[in-house]
C-alpha positions in Angstrom: 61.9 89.1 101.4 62.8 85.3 101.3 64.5 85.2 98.4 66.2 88.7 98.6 67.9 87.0 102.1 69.3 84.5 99.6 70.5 87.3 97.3 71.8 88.9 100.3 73.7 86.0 102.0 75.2 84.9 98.5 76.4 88.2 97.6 78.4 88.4 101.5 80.3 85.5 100.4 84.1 86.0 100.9 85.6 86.7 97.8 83.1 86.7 95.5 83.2 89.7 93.1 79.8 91.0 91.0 81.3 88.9 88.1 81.6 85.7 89.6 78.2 86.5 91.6 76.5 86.5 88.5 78.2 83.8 87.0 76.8 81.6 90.0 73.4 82.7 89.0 73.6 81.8 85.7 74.5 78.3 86.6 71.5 77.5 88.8 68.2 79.0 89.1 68.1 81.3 92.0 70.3 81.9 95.1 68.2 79.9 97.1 69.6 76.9 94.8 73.0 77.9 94.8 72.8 78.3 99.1 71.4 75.2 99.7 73.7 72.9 96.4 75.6 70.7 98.2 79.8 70.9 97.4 79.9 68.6 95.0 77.0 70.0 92.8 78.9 73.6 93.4 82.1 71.6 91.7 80.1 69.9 89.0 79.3 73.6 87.9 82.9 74.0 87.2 83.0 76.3 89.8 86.6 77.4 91.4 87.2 75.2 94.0 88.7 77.6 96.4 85.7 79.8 95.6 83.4 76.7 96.8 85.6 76.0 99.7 84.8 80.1 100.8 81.1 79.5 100.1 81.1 75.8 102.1 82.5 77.9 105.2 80.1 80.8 104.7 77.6 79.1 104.7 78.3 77.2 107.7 78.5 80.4 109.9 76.2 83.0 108.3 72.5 83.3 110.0 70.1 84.3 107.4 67.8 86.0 110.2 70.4 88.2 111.4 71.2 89.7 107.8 67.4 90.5 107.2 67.5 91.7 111.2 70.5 93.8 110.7 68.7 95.5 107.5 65.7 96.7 109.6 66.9 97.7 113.1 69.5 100.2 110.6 66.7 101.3 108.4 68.6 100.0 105.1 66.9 99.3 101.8 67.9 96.9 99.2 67.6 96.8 95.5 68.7 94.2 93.5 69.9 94.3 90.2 67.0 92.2 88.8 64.2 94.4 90.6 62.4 97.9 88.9 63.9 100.3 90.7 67.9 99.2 90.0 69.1 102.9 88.5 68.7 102.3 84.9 72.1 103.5 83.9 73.9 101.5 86.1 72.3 98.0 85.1 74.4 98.2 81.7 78.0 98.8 82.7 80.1 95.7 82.4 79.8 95.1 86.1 77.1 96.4 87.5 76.9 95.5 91.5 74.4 93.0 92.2 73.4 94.3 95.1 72.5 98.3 95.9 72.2 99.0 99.6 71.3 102.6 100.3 69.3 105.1 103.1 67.6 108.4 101.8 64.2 109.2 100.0 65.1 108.3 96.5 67.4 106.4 94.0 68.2 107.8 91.0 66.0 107.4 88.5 65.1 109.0 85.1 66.4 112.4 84.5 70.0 114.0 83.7 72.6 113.1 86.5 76.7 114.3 86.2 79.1 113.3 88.3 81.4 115.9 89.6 84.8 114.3 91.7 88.7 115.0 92.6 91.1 115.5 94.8 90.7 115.5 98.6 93.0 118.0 98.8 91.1 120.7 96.9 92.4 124.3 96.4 90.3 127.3 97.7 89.7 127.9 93.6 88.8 124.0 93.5 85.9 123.9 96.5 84.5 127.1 94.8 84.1 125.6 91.0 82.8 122.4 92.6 79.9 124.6 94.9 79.2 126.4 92.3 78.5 124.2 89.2 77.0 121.7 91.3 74.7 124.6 92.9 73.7 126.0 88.8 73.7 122.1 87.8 70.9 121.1 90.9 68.8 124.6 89.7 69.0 123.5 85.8 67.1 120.4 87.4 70.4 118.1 87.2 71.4 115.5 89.5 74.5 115.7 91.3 76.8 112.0 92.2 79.9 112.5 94.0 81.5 110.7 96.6 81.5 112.2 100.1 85.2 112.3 100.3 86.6 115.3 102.0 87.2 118.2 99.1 85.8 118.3 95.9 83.0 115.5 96.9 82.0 117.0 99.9 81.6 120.5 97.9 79.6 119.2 94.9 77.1 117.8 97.6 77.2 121.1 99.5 76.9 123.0 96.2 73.5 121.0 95.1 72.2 120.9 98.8 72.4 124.6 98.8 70.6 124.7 95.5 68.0 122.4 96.8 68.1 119.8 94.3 69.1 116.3 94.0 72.6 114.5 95.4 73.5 111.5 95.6 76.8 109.7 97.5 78.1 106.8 96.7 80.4 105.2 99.5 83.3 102.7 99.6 82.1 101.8 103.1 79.1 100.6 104.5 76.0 102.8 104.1 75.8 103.0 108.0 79.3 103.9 108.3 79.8 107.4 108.0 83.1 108.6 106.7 84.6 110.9 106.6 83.5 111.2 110.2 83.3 115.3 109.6 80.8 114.9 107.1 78.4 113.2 109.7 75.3 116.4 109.2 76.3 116.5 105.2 75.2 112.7 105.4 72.1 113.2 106.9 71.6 115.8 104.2 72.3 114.4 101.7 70.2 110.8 102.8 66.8 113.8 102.8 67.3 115.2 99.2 68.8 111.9 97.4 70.5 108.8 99.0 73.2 107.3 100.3 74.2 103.8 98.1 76.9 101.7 98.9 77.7 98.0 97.6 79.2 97.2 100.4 77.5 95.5 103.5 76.7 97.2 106.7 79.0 97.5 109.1 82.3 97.8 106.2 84.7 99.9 107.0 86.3 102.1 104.5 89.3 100.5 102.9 91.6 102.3 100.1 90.9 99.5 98.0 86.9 100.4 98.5 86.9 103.4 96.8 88.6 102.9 93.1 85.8 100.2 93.2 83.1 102.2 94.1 83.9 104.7 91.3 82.8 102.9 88.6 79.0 103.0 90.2 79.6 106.9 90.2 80.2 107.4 86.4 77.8 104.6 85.8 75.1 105.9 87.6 75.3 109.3 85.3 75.6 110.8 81.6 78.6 112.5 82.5 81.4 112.9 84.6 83.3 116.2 85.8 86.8 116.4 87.0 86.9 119.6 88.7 90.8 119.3 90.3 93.1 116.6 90.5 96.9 115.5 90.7 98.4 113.8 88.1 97.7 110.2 90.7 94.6 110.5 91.6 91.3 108.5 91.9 89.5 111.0 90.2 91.2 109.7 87.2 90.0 106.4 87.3 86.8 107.7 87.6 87.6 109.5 84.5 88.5 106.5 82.9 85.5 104.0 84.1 83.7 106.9 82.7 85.3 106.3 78.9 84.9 102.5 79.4 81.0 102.9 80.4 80.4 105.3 77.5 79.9 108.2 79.2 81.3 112.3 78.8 84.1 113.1 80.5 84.8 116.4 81.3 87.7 118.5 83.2 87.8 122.3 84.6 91.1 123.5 83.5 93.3 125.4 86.5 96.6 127.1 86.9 99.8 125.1 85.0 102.1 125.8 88.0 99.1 124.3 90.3 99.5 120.3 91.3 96.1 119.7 91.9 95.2 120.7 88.3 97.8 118.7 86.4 95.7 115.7 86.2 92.7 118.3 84.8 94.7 119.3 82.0 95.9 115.9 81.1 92.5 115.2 80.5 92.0 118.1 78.4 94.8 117.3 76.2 93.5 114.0 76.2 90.2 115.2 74.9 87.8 115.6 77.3 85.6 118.6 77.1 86.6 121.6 79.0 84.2 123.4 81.8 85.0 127.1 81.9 81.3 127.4 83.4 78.6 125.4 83.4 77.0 126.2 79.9 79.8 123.8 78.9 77.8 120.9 80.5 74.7 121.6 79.8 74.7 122.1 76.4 75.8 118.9 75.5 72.2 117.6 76.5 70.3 119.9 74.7 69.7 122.4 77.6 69.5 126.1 75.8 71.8 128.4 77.2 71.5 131.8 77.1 73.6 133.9 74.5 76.0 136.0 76.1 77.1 137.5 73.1 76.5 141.0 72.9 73.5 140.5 70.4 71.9 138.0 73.1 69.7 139.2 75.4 72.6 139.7 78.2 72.7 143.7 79.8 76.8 144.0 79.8 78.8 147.3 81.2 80.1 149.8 78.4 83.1 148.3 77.6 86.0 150.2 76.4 88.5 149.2 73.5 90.5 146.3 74.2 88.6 145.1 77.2 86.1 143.6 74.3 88.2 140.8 73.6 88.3 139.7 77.7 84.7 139.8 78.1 83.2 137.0 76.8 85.5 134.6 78.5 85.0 136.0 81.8 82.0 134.6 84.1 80.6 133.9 87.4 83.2 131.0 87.5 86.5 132.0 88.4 89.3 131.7 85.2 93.0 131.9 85.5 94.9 134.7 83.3 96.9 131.5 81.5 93.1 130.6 80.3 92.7 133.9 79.3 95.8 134.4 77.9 95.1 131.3 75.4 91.7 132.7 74.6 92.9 135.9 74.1 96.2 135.8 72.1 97.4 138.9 73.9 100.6 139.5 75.6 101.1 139.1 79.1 101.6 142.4 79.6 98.7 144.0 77.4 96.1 141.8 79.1 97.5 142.4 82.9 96.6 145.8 81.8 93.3 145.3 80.9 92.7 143.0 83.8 93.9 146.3 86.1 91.8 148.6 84.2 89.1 146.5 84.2 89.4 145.5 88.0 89.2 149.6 88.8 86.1 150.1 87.1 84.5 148.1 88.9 84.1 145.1 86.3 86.3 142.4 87.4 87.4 141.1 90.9 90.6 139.4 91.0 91.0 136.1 93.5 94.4 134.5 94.9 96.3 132.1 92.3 95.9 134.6 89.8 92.0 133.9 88.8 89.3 136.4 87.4 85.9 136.6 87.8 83.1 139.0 86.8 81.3 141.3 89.5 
């Protein structure tokens, strides 16, 4: 633990980013060299001189036996980059944090994990996507990363909770500090089936410029990254776009055009990114076999009378919006409202507010 107290105190230095933390590292041999080099060593490095100033003063009012004190009376574990159990993935982005302070049973580790993240202000359509893919994702065996933030976080969580599978939050606070304070029994939740990981001390409070930061461990830590709603602005997007950067999938759940929370969705899709219309759509980009719902597959469908044939396949258990359909389709507004009626009175399809579609 000596030399992890080093890591630790270094790392708390005032305006020192992950870059310039392991530049420091590079220039001497271990943090207990860089601690204890005297100013004018530090300078000789060719280090910033302001930066050395912030460490001097640091230095001069940290006490190494509190940090290691605070870590134990709060139950915190530490992994640093260097050690086993740093999350594979997330040791090769171009910044990977140095330091990993989490609470929970397990870090991720080997295995497919997908990120699912948007808007705070989610739509009832939004929380039910996010529940539910995150709920088939966790019973495909798949680990689910969000962000704890009220809406779309806090329902991918909920949605691989329910499923009893894996979660894990990241935080732009400390991982002692809950926030949002509402989510207080989903933290303790989620800290049983997965973790809580921040790269922030203890004790931080959230900060809006925490959490654009703390995105880019989300969509390292995983394969893929799913936007399920978000505004044109949002910080879902520059999850998004870390995700492109580190390599990874990006993918978007379409929603209504006249709906702000899913303009930034369809952006994406126009941009490229891979459209969810269920979650199929994820999984078989890593070689999971889905089952054929084609009418040759092994799928039991309703008789279907003419026309509603053409609707069928591109309804599902996750709600679609009649302009979706209306793409896939080809057919008139009018024709397919008809079909949608018809098919609603038999029994086959329910309709949902915002003018989405679902199968019974």
């Amino acid at each position: 633990m000596e030399e992890k107290i080093y890591w630790l105190a270094l790392h708390r230095t005032p305006g020192l980013g992950p870059r310039r933390f392991m530049e420091l590292l590079q220039a001497f041999s271990s943090p207990r060299e860089v601690w204890e080099a005297p100013e004018r060593e530090l300078l000789a490095k060719g280090l910033n001189p302001s930066l050395v100033a912030s460490l001097s003063q640091w230095r001069r009012q940290c006490c190494l036996s509190e940090i290691e004190g605070e870590l134990k009376a709060k139950g915190i574990k530490v992994t640093l980059l260097k050690e086993d159990d740093y999350p594979e993935e997330l040791r090769h982005i171009y910044d990977p944090p140095p330091v990993l302070y989490w609470q929970g049973s397990r870090l991720p580790g080997e295995g497919l994990k997908i990120a699912l993240v948007g808007t705070r202000k989610a739509t009832p359509y939004g929380l039910r996507v996010a529940l539910q893919l995150a709920c088939e994702l966790a019973e495909a065996g798949v680990g689910v990363v969000s962000g704890l933030a009220r809406g779309i976080d806090s329902a991918a969580h909920r949605g691989a909770l329910k499923a009893g599978g894996l979660t894990w939050a990241v935080l732009g606070c400390g991982v002692d500090v809950v926030y949002p304070p509402e989510n207080r029994q989903l933290y303790q939740e989620i800290k049983e089936k997965g973790a809580v990981i921040s790269e922030f001390p203890p004790g931080t409070p959230p900060h809006p410029g925490h959490f654009p930061v703390r995105n880019r461990i989300i969509s390292g830590l995983c394969q893929g990254v799913v936007v399920v709603e978000a505004p044109s602005r949002s910080g879902a997007l520059i999850t998004a776009d870390m995700a492109l950067e580190q390599n990874r999938d990006v993918f978007a759940v379409p929603g209504p055009i006249t709906s702000r929370a899913s303009r930034g969705c369809l952006e994406l899709i126009q941009q490229g990114a891979k459209m969810v219309t269920c979650t199929g759509d994820i999984l078989s980009e890593y070689g999971f076999v889905i089952p054929d719902r084609s009418p040759s597959g092994g799928e039991t469908r309703p008789p279907l009378l003419p026309g509603e044939e053409a609707v069928w396949p591109f309804l599902g258990d996750v709600p679609v919006h009649l302009d979706f359909l209306l793409s896939r389709t080809g057919m008139s507004p009018g024709d397919l409202g008809r079909l949608l009626v018809q098919m609603e009175l038999r029994g086959l399809v329910k309709r949902l507010p915002g003018g989405f579609y679902q199968r019974v």
